[in-house]
C-alpha positions in Angstrom: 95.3 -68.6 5.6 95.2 -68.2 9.2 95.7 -64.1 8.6 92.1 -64.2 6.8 90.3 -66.6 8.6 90.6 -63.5 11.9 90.0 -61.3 9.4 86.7 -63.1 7.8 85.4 -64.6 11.0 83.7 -61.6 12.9 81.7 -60.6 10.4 80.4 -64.2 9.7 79.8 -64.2 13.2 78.1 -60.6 12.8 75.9 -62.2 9.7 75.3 -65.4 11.8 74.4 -63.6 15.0 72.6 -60.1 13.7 74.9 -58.6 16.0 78.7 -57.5 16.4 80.7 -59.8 18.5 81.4 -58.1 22.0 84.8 -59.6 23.4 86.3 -58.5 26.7 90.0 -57.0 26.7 91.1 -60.8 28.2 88.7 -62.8 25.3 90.8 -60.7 23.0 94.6 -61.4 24.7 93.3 -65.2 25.0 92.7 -65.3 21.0 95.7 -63.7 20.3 97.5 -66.0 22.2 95.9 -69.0 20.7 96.6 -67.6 17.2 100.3 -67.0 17.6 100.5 -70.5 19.0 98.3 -72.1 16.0 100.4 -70.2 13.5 104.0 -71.1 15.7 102.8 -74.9 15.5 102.0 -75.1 11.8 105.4 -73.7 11.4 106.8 -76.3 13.4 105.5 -78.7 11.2 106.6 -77.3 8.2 110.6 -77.1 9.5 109.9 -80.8 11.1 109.4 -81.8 7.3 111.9 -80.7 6.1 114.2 -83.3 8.4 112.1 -86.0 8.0 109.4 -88.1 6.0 105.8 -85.9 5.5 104.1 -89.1 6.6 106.2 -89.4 9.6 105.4 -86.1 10.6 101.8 -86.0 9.9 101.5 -89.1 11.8 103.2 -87.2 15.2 101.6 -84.3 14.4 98.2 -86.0 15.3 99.4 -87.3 18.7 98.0 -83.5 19.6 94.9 -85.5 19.8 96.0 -87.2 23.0 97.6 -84.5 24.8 94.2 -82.5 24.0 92.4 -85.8 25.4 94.5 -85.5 28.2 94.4 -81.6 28.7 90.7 -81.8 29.2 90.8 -84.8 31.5 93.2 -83.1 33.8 92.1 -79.6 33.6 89.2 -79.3 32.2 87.4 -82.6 34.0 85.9 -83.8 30.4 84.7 -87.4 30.9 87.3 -89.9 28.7 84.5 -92.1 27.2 84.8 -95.1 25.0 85.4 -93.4 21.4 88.2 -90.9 23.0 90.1 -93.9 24.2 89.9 -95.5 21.5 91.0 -92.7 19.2 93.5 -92.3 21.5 95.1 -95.5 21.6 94.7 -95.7 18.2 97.2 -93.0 17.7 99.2 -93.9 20.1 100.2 -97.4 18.2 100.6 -95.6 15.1 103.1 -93.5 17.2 104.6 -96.3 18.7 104.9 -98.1 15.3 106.4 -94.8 13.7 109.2 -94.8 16.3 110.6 -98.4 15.6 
């Protein structure tokens, strides 16, 4: 799935854009990298189920949510308003409940 959606996506962009997408050499090593890791995680998942319960997993799969809330606070200086917070600490219980 992931193998097609590179494959499909500059030329939606081209269609989109009337133009070819122009990427520098480091745009290029930066999107490789993040699709090794996308496909790496997704496999995680997959070997994590097979130890434990699919809910279980799917539930700590999502705390990604939080690290990427606090990724962006930390490194990226994205304001934490109200809804991320929320959404946060939402996911965080359902962690929390999870693990007892």
């Amino acid at each position: 799935m992931f193998l097609l959606w590179s494959i499909t996506m500059p030329f939606i962009y081209w269609a989109v854009r009337g133009k070819p997408p122009a990427y520098t050499k480091a745009q290029t090593v930066m999107a490789l990298i993040g699709g090794i890791v996308s496909i790496l995680a997704c496999g995680i998942v997959i070997w994590a189920m097979q130890y434990d319960a699919m809910g279980v997993v799917s539930a700590l799969r999502e705390t990604s949510v939080v690290w990427a809330a606090i990724i962006g606070r930390i490194f990226l200086k994205e304001k934490l308003t109200a809804r991320r917070m929320a959404s946060c600490l939402a996911i965080a219980a359902g962690a929390a409940c999870l693990a007892s």
